[in-house]
Every structure is written in C-alpha cells, then in structure tokens.
N, C-alpha and C positions, 0 to 999 in steps of 0.2 A: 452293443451294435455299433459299428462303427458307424463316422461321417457319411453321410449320402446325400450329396448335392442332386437332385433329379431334376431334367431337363427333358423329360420326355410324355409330357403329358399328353401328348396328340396322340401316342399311341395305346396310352392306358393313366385311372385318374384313382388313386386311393379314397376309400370307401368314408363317405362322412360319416362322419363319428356320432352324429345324431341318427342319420339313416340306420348306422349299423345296431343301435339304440333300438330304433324301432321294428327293426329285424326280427329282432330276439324277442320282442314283445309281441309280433305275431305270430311265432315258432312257438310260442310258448301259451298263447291267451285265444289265440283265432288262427290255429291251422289247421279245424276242417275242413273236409271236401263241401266247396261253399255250392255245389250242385247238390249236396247233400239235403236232404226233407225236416232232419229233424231239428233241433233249436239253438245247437250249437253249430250247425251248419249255416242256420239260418244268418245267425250271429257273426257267423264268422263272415259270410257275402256282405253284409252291410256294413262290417269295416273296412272290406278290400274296397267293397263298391265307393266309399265315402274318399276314400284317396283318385279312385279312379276320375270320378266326377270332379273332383279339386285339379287332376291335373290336364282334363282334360278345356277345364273353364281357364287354366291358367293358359292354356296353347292356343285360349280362343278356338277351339274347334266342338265340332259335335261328339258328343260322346261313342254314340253309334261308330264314326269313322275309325277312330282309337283300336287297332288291333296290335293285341302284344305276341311277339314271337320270341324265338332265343338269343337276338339277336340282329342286327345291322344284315349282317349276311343272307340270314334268311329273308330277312324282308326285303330285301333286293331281289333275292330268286322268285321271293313269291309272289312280288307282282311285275316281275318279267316275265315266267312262264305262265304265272296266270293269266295275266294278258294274252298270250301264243294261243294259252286253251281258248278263252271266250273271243279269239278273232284270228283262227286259223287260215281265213283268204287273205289276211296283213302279213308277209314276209320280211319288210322293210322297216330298221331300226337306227335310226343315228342316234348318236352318240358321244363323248371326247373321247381323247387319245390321257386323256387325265385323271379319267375315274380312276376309284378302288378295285383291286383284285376282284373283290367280290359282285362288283359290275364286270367287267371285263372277262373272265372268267363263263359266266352263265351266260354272256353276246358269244363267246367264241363257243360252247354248247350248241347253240341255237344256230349259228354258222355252220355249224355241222352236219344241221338236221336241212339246210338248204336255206336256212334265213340269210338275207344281204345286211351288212353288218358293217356305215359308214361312218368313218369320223367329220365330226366338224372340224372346221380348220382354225386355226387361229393367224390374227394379223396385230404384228408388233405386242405380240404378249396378252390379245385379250381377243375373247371369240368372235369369230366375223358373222354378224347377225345376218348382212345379207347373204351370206351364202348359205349360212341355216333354211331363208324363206325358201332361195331357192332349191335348195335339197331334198325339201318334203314332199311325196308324191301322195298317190290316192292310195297306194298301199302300207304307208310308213304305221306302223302298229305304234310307237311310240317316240317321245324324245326323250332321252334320258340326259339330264346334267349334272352332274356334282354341285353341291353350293358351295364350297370351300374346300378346294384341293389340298391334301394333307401332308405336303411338302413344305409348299411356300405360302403356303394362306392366301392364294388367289381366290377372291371371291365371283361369283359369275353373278351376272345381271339376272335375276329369275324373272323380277317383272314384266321386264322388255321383251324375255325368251316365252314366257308366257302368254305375251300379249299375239306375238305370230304362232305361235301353237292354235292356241283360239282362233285368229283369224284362217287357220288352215282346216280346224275341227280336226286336232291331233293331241291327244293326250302327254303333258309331261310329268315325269316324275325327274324326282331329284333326293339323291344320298346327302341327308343336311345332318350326318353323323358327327361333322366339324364343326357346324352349324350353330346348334343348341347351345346355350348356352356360354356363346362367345360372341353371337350378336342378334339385334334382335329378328325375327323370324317371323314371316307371315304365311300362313300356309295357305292364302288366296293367290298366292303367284306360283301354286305347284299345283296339278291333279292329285298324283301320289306323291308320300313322300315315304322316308325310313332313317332311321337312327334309333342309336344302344347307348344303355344306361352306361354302361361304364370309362365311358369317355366323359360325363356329369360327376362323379363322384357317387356315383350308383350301383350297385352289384352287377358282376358279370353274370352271363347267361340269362340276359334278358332284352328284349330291343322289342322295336314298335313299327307298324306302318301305320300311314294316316293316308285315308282312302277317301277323297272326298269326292271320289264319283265308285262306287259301289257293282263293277262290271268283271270284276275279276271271278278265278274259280279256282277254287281252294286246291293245294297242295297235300296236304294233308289229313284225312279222314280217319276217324275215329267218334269216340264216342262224347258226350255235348259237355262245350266248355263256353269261355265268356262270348263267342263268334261264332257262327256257321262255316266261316272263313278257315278256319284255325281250330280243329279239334287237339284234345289231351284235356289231363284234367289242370286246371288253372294252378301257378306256383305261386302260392299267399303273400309269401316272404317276398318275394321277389317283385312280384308288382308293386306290390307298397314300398320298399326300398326304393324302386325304379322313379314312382309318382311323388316319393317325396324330395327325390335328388333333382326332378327337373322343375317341381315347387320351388326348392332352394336356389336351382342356378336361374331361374328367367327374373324370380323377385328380387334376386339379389343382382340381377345385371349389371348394371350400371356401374355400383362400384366395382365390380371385379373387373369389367372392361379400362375404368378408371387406374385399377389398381397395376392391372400389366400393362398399359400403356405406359406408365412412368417406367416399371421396368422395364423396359423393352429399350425408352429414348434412355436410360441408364445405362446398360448396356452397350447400347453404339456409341453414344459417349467414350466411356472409357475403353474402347479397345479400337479406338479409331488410331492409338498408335501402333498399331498390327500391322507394319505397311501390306502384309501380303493376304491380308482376310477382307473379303468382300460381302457386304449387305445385297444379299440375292434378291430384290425389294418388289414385288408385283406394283403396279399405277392402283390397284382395287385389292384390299387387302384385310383377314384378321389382325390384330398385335400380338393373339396367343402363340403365332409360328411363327418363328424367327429363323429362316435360310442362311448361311452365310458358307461362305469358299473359302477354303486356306488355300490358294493358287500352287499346284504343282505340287500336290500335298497327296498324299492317298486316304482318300474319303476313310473306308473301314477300318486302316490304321491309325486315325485321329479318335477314331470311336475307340478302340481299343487302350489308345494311350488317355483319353480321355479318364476312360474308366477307371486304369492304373490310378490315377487322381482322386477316385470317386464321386468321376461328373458323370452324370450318367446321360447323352444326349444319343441320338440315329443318325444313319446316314441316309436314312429312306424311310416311309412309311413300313409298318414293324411288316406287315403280309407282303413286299414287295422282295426280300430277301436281299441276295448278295448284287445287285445290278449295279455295273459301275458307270452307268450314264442317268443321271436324273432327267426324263425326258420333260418334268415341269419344268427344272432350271433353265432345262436348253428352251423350253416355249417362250419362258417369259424373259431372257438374257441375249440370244441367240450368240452365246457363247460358250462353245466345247469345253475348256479350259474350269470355266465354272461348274458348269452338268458334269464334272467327271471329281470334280473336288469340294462337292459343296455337302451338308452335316445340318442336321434340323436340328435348332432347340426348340422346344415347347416350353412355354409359359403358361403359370399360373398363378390365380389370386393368394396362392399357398405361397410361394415362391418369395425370397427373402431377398434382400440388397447380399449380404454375406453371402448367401448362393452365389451370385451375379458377379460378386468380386472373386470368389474362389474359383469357378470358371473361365474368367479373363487370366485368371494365374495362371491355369492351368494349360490353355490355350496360349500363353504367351512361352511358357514352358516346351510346349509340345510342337511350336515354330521352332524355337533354335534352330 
C-alpha cells in the first residue's frame, strides 16, 4: 500500500482496532437475536445491554433516552418528522443556513408539505441570539442547531441557545455528529440530539438519538427491538462497536484534544511562509477542523492535486458535493475570495508530525 497522509477525518474516522476486536467477538460469541427467549439470546442481550449502559453512563444520560438508528441522518429525520407527527398545529422551524445536508434536506421536505422553514442569522461570524429570541413564535415546532459546523469547526453556544428555547417552552435539538468526541458535551443544553459512530472511530451504519424529552412518534414500525421508537431487529455488532468507540473517545478526551491542538499550532506554524494560504479561524472553535484558503487557487483542483501527493484533505463537507462557495467561510470571513478558495483538513489524535510536514510540502508544491 502506498503512503497515505489522511486529512479528512471530519468526514470519516478508521475503525479502532480494539473496536474492530470486539466486533468479531460478538459476531462470533453473542450474535443472537437478543429479543430471542432462549439462553443464548438471553446471553447475548446482556452483553449488548452491558455496553449499552457503560455508554450511556459515560454520556451522563439516561439509558431509556439512548436510541440507536443507522445513522446521523436518520436521527435528524427521525426527530424532525417525528416531531411534525406528534405536533401537527406547529408549522414553524428555524434553523442555520450551516447545518448538515441531512438537516437541511428533511427542513426543505417539510417546506414543501407547507412548513415555514427560517434561518437564523448570523452577526460578524457567530449566531445573533437576539434575533433567535425574537424569531420564535407560538408556532415554532422546533430549533434546530448544529454544535459544530463541519467546515470550519465553528462551535455554537448550546447553553445560551438552550437557555431562551426554555425561556420560550420550544424544544432544541442539535446535530453534535462533530461534536462527540472532540469536545466535551453536555446533553442538558439540548432536548434532542443525534450523532454516528463513525466519525468516533466506530463502525458505519450505526448513529444514535438522545431524546431527553420523550414526545416524538416513531418513523419506523416493525416488529420489537431495543425502543418503541425504532423497530427492526437490533445489529449486536454494531452497537457494541458503536458503545465502545464513544467509551474510548469521551475517556480518552483530553489527551486527544491535547494531542491535535499541538498539531494543529504545528501546522500554522510552518506554513505560515505560504504567503497566499489563509487560516479560515472561527472566534468559537474545535482544533480537529482546520479551514485554510489558497487565495485565487481552485478549491477542487487543490484537492485533486492534493491527492496526486497522497494527502488526502476536502473541499467541503464530504455530503455537500461539488459547491464552489463555502457558505460557512463566507459566514465567519465575510470574504468571497476565501469561501470560493478554502480546503478542510481534519485532524486527528492518529495523525503524525511527518503527516503535517508532508502536507506543507505538498501544499507548497501545489502554490507554485
């Protein structure tokens, strides 16, 4: 296999090597159907259940609230339109112009069906809370926020945005898919939330909502699994993979946020003699995302040439596709010139100094 400098963690996170361990040891020792009566089913419930409860104590949350889907995407559908269902006289949803496709996407659905579907605004790169207060009516069905935009690691205030939700008796959820295990997370500053194992170093085809107000109505019907919420039959493998990837990234926080903070001020360090590349930098920010502009540079062609290198970084969050304006760079930059020329790296506690310098090569290569 050749060299592979990767730089794109935000958009996908290689599978721990202990997870994938323990994968295999429930594919193989406890993968019956854990709804199953008889003693290896039984057996097999109360290994899934013993992960479930470890990760749900590590999230500080209730177990009850814990519901696993396929995914980030689905759990954004499922408690936007489950909401729609159990409060059909609410047509009114704000929102950012920031989220993920898979927010955005399911508001322009609901827009369709006649829901009003408002952005919040933003002022000098960070969201204007007074105009949030004053935006919510008696119809507003929900807020919805992103915790961490997955461009440029803009983080949003959830507290603050929480504390007038409350004051207005309006539920917020929030996509903390960037979230998890890159800082730390309280799930008392959201109603709902949602995020997927494999932005952790988790298996795909697996993601979570955390429902701590219990008003939604299921998507999905079928016959009984770990939720009333959520039918199918439960994937063993996978939630345990899932429960022990976010085991690993919340205990092990610290250092790993430790660990890419030094890459990262490494980094802009040495390629600060790049006169034409810019630190796209939010005021409120992860260190995992690392924005930068090659000014007058063609974004998709840097990734390209990029890769010729074998660096492998985006130009865009990976579901956003070929768009050549980053409407996060322009929010938090208010400048064109950057939003049309700017390249996410992502960072990780994986992630080497020799990466970091093979990148600067590469990128100083790809200026000429």
């Amino acid at each position: 296999m050749s060299v592979m400098n990767y730089f794109d963690y935000s958009a996908t996170t290689p599978l721990s090597m202990s997870v994938n361990q323990l994968m295999q040891e429930v594919e193989t020792s406890y993968f019956a159907n854990i709804n199953a009566k008889h003693d290896f089913g039984v057996r097999s419930k109360a290994f899934v259940q013993s992960y479930i409860d470890t990760m749900a104590k590590t999230l500080s949350i209730p177990v009850s609230s814990l519901i696993f889907t396929s995914g980030a995407t689905e759990s954004n559908n499922m408690i936007l339109f489950g909401l729609a269902k159990s409060y059909p006289h609410k047509k009114h949803i704000l929102t950012t112009s920031l989220e993920h496709h898979s927010m955005i996407s399911p508001c322009g659905e609901l827009q369709r069906q006649g829901y009003e579907i408002e952005f919040i605004p933003y002022t000098q790169g960070q969201l204007d809370l007074i105009a949030l207060k004053n935006m919510i009516r008696e119809d507003t069905l929900c807020v919805s926020v992103i915790a961490v935009e997955s461009e440029t690691g803009l983080l949003h205030p959830l507290k603050s945005i929480k504390a007038i939700c409350d004051e207005r008796q309006v539920p917020l959820h929030s996509d903390m898919t960037q979230a998890i295990g890159k800082i730390k997370v309280d799930f008392k500053d959201v109603t709902y939330a949602s995020f997927s194992s494999h932005k952790i170093y988790g298996p795909k085809g697996i993601g979570a909502c955390v429902l701590l107000k219990e008003d939604i109505k299921p998507l999905i019907y079928g016959g009984r699994s770990l939720s009333k919420l959520r039918a199918g039959t439960p994937p063993n493998a996978l939630i345990v993979g899932f429960a022990q990837s976010c085991i690993e990234a919340i205990q092990n926080l610290e250092q790993r946020i430790h660990d890419v903070e030094q890459l990262r001020k490494y980094f802009v360090n040495e390629c600060a003699s790049i006169q034409q590349l810019h630190v796209n930098r939010p005021k409120n920010g992860v260190p995992h995302i690392l924005n930068i502009s090659l000014v007058k540079c063609d974004r998709h062609e840097v990734v390209r040439l990029l890769s010729l290198e074998h660096c492998y970084v985006s130009a865009s969050s990976a579901c956003s596709g070929q768009e050549n304006v980053s409407k996060a760079v322009l929010t938090i930059t208010q400048n064109m010139d950057y939003a049309t020329s700017s390249i996410r790296i992502s960072l990780s506690h994986l992630t080497t100094k020799d990466e970091i310098t093979s990148l600067i090569k590469a990128l100083k290569k790809v200026t000429l």
